[in-house]
LUMVEX-637930 format. One record per residue (C-alpha): residue in three letters; z, y, x. Coordinates in nm, 4 decimals. Example, Ala and Ser with C-alpha at 12.3 -4.5 7.8 and 13.67 -1.06 7.14 Angstrom:
2
 rest       c3       c2       c1
  ALA   0.7800  -0.4500   1.2300
  SER   0.7140  -0.1060   1.3670
END
This chain:
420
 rest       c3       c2       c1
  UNK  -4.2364   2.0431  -2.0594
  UNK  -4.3960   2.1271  -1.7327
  UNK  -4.2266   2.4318  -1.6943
  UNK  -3.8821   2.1873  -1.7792
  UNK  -3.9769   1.9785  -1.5054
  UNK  -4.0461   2.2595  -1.2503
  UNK  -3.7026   2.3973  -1.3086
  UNK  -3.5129   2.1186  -1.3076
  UNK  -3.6980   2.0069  -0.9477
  UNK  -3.6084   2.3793  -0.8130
  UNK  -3.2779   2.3660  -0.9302
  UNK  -3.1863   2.0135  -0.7758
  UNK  -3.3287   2.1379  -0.4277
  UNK  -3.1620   2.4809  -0.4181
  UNK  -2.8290   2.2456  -0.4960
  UNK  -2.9004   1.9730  -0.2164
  UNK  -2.9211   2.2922   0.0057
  UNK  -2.6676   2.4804  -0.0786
  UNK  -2.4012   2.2182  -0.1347
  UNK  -2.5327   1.8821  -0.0518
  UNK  -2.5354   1.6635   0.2970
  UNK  -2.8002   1.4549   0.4309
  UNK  -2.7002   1.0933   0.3242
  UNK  -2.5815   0.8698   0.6226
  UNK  -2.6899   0.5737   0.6299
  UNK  -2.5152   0.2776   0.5757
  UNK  -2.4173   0.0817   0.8318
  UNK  -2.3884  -0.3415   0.8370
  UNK  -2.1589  -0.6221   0.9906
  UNK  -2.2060  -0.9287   0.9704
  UNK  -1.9278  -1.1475   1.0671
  UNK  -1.9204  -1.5233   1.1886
  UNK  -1.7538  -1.8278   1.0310
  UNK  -1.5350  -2.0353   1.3061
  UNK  -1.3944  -2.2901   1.1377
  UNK  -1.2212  -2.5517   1.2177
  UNK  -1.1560  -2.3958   1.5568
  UNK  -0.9431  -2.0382   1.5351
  UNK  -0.8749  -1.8150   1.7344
  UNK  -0.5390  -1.7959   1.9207
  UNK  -0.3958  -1.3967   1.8544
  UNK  -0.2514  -1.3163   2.2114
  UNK  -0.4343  -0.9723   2.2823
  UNK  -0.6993  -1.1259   2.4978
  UNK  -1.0356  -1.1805   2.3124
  UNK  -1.0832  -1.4776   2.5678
  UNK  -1.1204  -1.7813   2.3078
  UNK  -1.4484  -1.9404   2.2861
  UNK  -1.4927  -1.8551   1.9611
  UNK  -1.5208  -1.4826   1.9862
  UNK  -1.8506  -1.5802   2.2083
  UNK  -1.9547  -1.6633   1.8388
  UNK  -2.0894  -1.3018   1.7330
  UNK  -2.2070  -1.0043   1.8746
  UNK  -1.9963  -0.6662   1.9739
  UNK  -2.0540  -0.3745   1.7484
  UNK  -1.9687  -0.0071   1.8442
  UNK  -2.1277   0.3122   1.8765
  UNK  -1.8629   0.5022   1.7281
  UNK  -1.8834   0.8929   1.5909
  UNK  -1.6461   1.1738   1.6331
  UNK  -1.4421   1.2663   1.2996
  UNK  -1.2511   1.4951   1.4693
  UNK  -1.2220   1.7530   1.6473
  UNK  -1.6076   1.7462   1.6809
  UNK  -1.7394   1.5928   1.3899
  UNK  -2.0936   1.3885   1.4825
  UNK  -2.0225   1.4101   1.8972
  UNK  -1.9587   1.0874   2.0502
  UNK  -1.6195   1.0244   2.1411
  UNK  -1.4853   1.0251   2.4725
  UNK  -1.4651   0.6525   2.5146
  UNK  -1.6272   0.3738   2.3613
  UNK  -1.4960   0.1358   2.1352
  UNK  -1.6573  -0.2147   2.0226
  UNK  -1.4966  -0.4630   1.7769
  UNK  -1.5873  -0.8463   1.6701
  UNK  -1.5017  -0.9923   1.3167
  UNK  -1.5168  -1.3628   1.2874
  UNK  -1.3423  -1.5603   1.0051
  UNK  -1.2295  -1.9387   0.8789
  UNK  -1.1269  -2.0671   0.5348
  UNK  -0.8312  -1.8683   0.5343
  UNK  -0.7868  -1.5620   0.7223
  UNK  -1.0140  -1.2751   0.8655
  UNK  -0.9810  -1.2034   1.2823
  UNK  -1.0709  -0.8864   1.3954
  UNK  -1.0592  -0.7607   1.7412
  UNK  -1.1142  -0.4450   1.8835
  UNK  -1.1414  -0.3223   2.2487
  UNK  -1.0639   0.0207   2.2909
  UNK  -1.1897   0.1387   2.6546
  UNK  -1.0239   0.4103   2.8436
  UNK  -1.0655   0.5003   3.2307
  UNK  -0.7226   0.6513   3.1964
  UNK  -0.5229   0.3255   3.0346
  UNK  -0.1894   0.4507   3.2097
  UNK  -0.2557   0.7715   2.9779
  UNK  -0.2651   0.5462   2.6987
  UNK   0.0511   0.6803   2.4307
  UNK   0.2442   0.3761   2.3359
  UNK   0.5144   0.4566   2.1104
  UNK   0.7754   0.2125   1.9524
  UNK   0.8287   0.3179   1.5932
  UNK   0.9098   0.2070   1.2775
  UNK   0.6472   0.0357   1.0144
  UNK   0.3847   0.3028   0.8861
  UNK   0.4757   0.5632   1.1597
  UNK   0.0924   0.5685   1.2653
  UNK   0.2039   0.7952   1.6002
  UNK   0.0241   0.7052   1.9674
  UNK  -0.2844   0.5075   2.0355
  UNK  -0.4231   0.2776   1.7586
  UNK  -0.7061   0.1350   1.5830
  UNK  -0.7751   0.0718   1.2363
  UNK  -0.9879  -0.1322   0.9504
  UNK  -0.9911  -0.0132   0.6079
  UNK  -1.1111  -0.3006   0.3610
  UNK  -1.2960  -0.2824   0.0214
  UNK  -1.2327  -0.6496  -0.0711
  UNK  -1.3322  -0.4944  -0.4602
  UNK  -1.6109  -0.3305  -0.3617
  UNK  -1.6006  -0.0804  -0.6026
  UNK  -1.6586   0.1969  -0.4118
  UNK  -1.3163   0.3242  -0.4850
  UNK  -1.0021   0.1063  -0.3822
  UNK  -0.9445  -0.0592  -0.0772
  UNK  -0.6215  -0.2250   0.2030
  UNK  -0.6261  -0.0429   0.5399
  UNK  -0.4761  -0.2171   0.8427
  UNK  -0.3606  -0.0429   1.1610
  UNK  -0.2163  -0.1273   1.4789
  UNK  -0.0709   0.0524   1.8061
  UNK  -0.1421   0.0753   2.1021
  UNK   0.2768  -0.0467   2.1191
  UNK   0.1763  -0.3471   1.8456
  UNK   0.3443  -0.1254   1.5495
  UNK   0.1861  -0.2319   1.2224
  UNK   0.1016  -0.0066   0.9765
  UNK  -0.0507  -0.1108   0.5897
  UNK  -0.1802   0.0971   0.2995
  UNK  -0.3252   0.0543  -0.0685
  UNK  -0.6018   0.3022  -0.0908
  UNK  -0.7107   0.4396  -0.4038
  UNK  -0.9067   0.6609  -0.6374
  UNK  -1.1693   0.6936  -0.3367
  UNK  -0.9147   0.7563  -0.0656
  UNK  -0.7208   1.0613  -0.2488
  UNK  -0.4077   0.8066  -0.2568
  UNK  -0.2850   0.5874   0.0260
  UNK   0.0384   0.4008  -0.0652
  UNK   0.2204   0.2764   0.2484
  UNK   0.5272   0.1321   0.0297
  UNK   0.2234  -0.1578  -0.0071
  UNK   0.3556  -0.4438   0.3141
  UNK   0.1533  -0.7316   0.3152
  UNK   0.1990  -1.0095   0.5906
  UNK  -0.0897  -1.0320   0.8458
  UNK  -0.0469  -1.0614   1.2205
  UNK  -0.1525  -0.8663   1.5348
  UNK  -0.1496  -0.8274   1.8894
  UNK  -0.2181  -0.5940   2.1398
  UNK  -0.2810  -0.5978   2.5481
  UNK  -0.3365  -0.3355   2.7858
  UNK  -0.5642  -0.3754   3.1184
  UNK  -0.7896  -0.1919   3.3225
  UNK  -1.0046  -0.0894   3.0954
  UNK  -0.8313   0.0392   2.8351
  UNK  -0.6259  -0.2005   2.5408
  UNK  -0.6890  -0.4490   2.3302
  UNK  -0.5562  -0.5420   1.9248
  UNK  -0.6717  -0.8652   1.7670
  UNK  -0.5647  -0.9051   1.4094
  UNK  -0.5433  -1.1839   1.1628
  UNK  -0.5404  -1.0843   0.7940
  UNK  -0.4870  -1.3635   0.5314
  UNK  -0.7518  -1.3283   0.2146
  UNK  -0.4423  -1.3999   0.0663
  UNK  -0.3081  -1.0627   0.0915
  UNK  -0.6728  -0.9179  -0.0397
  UNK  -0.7960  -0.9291  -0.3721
  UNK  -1.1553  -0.9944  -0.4056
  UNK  -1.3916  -1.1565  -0.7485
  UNK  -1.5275  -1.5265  -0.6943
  UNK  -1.8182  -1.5128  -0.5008
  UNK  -2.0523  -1.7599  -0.3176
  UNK  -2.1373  -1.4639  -0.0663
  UNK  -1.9038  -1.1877  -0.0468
  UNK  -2.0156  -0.7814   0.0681
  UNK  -1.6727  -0.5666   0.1637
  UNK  -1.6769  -0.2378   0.2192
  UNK  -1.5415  -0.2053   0.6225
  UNK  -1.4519   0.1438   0.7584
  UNK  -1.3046   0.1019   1.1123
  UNK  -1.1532   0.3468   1.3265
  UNK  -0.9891   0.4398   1.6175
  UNK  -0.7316   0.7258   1.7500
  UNK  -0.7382   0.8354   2.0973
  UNK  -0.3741   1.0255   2.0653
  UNK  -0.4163   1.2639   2.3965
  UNK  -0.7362   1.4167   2.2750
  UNK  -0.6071   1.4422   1.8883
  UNK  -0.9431   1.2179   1.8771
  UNK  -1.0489   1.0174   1.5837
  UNK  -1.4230   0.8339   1.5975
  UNK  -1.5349   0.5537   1.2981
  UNK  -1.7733   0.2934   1.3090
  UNK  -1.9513   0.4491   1.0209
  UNK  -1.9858   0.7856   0.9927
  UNK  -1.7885   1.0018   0.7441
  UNK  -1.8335   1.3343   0.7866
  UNK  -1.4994   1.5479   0.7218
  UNK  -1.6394   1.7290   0.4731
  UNK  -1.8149   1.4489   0.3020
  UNK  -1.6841   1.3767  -0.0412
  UNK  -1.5001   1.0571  -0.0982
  UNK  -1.3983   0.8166   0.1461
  UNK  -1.3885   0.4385  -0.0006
  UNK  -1.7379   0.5451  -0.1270
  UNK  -1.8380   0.6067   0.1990
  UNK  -1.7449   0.2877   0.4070
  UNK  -2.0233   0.0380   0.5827
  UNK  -2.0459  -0.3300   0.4636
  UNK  -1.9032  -0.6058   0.5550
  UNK  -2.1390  -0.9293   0.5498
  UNK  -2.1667  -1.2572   0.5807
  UNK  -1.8244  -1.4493   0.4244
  UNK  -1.9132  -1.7527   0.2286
  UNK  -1.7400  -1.9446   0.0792
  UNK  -1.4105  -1.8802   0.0619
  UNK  -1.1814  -1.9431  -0.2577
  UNK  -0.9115  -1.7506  -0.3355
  UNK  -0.5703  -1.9591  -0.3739
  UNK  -0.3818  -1.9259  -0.6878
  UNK  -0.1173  -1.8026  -0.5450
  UNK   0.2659  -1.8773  -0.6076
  UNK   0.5259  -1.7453  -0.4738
  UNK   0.9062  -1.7874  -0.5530
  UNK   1.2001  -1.6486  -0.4276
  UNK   1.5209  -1.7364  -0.5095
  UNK   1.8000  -1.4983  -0.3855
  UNK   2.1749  -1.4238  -0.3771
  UNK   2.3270  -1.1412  -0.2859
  UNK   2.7427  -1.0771  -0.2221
  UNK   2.8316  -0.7210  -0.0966
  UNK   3.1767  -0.6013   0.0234
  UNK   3.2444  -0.1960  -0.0062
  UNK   3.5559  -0.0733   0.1182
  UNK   3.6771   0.2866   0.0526
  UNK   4.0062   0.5383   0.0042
  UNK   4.2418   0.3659  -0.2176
  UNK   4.4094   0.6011  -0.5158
  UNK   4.7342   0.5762  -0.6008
  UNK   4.7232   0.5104  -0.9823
  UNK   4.3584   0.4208  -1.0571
  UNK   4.3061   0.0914  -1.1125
  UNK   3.9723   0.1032  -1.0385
  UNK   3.9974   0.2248  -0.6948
  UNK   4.1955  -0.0367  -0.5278
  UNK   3.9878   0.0285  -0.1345
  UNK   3.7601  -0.2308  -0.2041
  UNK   3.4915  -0.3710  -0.4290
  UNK   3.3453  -0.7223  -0.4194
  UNK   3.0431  -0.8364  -0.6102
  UNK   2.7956  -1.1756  -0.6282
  UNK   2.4484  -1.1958  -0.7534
  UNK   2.1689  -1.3927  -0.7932
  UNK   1.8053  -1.3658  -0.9463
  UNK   1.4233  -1.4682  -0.8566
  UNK   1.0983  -1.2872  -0.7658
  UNK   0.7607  -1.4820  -0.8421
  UNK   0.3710  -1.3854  -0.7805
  UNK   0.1561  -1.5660  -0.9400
  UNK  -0.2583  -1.5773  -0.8839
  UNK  -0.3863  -1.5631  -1.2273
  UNK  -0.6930  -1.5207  -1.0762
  UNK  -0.8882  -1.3873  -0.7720
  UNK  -0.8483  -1.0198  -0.8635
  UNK  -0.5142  -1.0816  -1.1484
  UNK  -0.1722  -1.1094  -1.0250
  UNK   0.1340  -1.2026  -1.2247
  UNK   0.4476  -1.0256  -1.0996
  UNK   0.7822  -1.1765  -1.2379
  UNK   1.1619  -1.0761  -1.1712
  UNK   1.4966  -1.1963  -1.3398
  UNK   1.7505  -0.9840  -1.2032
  UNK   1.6208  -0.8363  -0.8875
  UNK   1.8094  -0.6700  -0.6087
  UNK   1.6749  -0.4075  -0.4634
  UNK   1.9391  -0.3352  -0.1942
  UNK   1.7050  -0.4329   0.1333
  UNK   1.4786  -0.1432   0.0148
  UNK   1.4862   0.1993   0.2052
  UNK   1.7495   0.4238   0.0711
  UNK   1.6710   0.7616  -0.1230
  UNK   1.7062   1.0477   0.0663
  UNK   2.0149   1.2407  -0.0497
  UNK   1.9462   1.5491  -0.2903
  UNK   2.1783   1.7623  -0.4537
  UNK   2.0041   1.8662  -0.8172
  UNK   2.1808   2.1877  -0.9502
  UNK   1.8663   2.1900  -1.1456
  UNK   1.7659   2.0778  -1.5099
  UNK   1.4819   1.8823  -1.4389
  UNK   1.4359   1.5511  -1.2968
  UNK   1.4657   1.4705  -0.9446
  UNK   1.1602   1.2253  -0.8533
  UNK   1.1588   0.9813  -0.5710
  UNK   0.8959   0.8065  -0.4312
  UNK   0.8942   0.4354  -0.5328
  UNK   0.9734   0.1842  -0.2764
  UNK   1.0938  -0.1106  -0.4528
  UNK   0.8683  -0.4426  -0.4093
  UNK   0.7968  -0.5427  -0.7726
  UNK   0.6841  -0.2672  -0.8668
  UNK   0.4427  -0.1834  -0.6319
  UNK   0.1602  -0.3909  -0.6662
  UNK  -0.1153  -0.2739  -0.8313
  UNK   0.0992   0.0652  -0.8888
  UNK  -0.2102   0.2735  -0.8501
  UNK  -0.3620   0.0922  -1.1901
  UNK  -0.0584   0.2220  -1.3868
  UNK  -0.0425   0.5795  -1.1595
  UNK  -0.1207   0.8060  -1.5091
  UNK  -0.2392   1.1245  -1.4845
  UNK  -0.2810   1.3975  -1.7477
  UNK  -0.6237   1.5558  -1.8128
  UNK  -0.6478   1.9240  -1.8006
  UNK  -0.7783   2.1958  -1.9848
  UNK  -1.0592   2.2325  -1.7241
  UNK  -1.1437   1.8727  -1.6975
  UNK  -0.9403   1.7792  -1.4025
  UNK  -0.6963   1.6076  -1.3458
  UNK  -0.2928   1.7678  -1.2606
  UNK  -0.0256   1.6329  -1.1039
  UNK   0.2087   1.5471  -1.4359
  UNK   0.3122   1.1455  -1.4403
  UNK   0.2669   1.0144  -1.8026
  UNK   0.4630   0.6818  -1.6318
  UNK   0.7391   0.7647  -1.3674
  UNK   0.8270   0.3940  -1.2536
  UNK   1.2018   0.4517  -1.1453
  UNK   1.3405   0.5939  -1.5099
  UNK   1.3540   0.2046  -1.4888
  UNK   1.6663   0.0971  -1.3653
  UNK   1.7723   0.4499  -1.2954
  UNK   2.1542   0.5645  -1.3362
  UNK   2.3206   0.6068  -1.7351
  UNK   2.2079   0.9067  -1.9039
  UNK   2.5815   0.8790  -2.0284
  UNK   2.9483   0.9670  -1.8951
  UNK   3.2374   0.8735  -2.0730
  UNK   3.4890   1.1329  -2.2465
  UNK   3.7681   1.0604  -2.0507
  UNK   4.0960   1.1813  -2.1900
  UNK   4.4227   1.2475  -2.0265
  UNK   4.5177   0.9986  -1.7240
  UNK   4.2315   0.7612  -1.8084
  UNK   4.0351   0.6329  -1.5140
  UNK   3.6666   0.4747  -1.5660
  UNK   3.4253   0.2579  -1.4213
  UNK   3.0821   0.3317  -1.4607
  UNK   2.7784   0.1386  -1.3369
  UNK   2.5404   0.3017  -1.1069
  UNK   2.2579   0.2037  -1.2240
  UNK   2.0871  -0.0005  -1.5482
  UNK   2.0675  -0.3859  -1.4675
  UNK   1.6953  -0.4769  -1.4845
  UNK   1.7570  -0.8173  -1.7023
  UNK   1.3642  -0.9090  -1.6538
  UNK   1.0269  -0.8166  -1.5984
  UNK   0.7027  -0.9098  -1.5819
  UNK   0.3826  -0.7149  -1.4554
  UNK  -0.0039  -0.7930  -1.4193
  UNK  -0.2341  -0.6028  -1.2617
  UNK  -0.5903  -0.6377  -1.1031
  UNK  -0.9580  -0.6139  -1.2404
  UNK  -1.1947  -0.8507  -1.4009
  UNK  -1.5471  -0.9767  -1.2420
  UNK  -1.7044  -0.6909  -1.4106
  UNK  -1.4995  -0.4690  -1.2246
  UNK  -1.2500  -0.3346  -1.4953
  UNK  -0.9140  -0.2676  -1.4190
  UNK  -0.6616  -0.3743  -1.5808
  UNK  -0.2668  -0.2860  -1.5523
  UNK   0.0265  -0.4019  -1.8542
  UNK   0.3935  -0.3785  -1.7228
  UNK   0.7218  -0.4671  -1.9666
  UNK   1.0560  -0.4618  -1.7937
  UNK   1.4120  -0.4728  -2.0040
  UNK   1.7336  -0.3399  -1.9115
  UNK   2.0781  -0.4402  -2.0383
  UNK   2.3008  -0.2254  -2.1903
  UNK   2.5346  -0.0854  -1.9622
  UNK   2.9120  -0.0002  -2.0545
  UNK   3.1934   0.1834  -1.8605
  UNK   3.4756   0.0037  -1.8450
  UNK   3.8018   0.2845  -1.8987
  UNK   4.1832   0.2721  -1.8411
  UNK   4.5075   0.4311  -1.9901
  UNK   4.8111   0.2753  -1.8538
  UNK   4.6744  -0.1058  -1.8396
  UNK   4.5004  -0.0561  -2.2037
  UNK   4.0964  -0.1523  -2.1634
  UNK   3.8741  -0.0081  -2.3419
  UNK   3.4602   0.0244  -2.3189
  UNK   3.2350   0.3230  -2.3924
  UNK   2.8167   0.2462  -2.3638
  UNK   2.6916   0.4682  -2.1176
  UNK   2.3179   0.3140  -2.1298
  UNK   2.1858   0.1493  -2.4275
  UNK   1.9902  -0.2015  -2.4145
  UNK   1.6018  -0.0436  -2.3470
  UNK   1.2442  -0.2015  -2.2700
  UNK   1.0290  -0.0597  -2.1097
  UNK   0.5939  -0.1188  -2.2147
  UNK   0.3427   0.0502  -1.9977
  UNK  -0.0581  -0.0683  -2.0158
  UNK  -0.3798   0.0900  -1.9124
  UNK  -0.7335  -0.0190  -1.8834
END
């Protein structure tokens, strides 16, 4: 048994050398309650209220030196009220006319900018990461399984602002706790990561220390202390919406169908509901999808399925829950989806025979007729995703000479998905 004991001792040392890391300690926040009086988002950091807490800093070097201290400092305040967390960051610089300040679209990440990555879960593994440039360009992600997936499809609403002087810029953020998810709690403890990019210098330093080669990154993250009592609302959100589109095009001589223009009216409604704290209720009747980002175009000659990246708003909360991924022979995990999210409401598997001088009109895509999604984790921390959409049956309307006829080109289908 001795001899068991002696081995096993050996064996765990010769591993810490080899492959392990000295543990780095965790560092702590603790932020400041303001209520009733706010704080005023204009860049500045000059309300009274930010006089409230202390300035934390002492940032490391990620990269390009990982564990050197960065080239300039940066120090940050969080302070909160009943419904929304304020951070703001001063980011020095004895250069500031050097400061890159680009203009780009959501999620571009390019130039200057700081960052706070939120474990409102605190499970070690999922989190919401915030960033802002040095230009006031937002950028938002869903983190998940321990920062190996950041969604930035995920665009919550939260506020910031940004001001440059002589000594370098300044962001100050609001983030409603509307747009976290976080369990019931008299006293909550977040995981906070918070970081900065000095663009010239291809510089990145964090509050807490990760080490590049550390594994995991969620896992990794300081704490967050100090928010009491806050409640999370039970949320509900609806949103009514109709939609009328005019398409013009080359008229053909003989096709009823192509006449050099199309019409079309719409309507539906989008709903969130707060189950709970950490359980959201998606609903949609009808949606239109038509202010999301287009596909990029692709030309398949092949005979396998072209995937696309899915952007559309319903069905990306909570996607990572319902993100499947087959286990392998070795134990790991590959890169095969069990549950590809936009075979709903894709375009008929069906075209219609068409015989001699018959022209057709086919849909482009399945009408989704309804669906409803929840998604989220229980107080024990288990999470929970169970998604059933329906779409109508889809027919192509087809003409001989003025005689109608139809021809399915989709049947009616639902659609079930749930994992635990």
């Amino acid at each position: 048994m001795k001899k068991s004991y002696v081995f096993l001792f050996v064996s765990l040392l010769f591993a810490s050398l080899c492959f392990g890391q000295k543990p780095v300690e965790k560092r702590v926040y603790n932020a400041k309650p303001v209520n009733p009086h706010s704080p005023q988002l204009d860049g500045r950091l000059d309300d009274p209220v930010w006089q409230l807490t202390e300035w934390a800093g002492n940032f490391t070097q990620r990269e390009p030196d990982d564990g050197a201290a960065p080239t300039f400092p940066t120090v940050f305040k969080i302070v909160y009220d009943s419904d929304n967390l304020y951070v703001g960051v001063r980011a020095y610089d004895d250069e500031p006319d050097k400061i890159v300040r680009r203009v780009t679209r959501r999620d571009s990440f390019e130039g200057d900018w700081v960052e706070i990555n939120l474990d409102s879960y605190f499970d070690h593994r999922s989190g919401f990461s915030f960033t802002i440039n040095a230009a006031g360009v937002k950028g938002d992600e869903a983190i998940s399984n321990d920062g190996n997936n950041w969604d930035a499809n995920w665009n919550p609403i939260w506020f910031a602002e940004v001001a440059v002087d002589d000594s370098g810029w300044v962001a100050e953020m609001r983030i409603p706790f509307s747009q976290l998810r976080y369990p019931e709690k008299d006293e909550h403890v977040w995981g906070m990561y918070l970081h900065r990019r000095l663009f010239r210098k291809e510089e990145r330093s964090g509050w807490q220390h990760i080490p590049r080669n550390a594994p995991g990154w969620v896992s990794n993250f300081g704490e967050l202390h100090g928010i009491k009592g806050i409640r999370s609302s039970r949320r509900i959100e609806l949103l009514p919406y109709s939609v009328s589109s005019l398409r013009r095009f080359q008229e053909e001589a003989g096709n009823p169908f192509a006449t050099g223009q199309n019409t079309k009216l719409s309507g539906g409604l989008d709903a969130k509901v707060g189950v709970s704290s950490n359980l959201t209720m998606d609903v949609t009747l009808n949606p239109d999808f038509g202010q999301v980002e287009a596909d990029p175009s692709e030309l398949n000659l092949t005979a396998f399925e072209t995937f696309f990246e899915e952007k559309r708003p319903f069905f990306i909360e909570g996607k990572d829950i319902l993100d499947y991924r087959i286990m392998g022979g070795d134990g790991g995990f590959s890169n095969d989806r069990l549950f590809y999210s936009r075979r709903v409401g894709r375009s008929p598997h069906h075209y219609p025979n068409l015989n001699n001088n018959e022209n057709a009109k086919v849909p482009e895509s399945a009408s989704i007729a309804a669906a409803v999604k929840l998604t989220g984790k229980t107080q024990s921390g288990l999470s929970i995703g169970v998604l059933d959409a329906v779409t109508d049956r889809e027919e192509a309307e087809i003409d001989l000479n003025g005689l109608r006829r139809k021809e399915a080109v989709e049947p009616r289908t639902n659609f079930f998905v749930g994992r635990l």
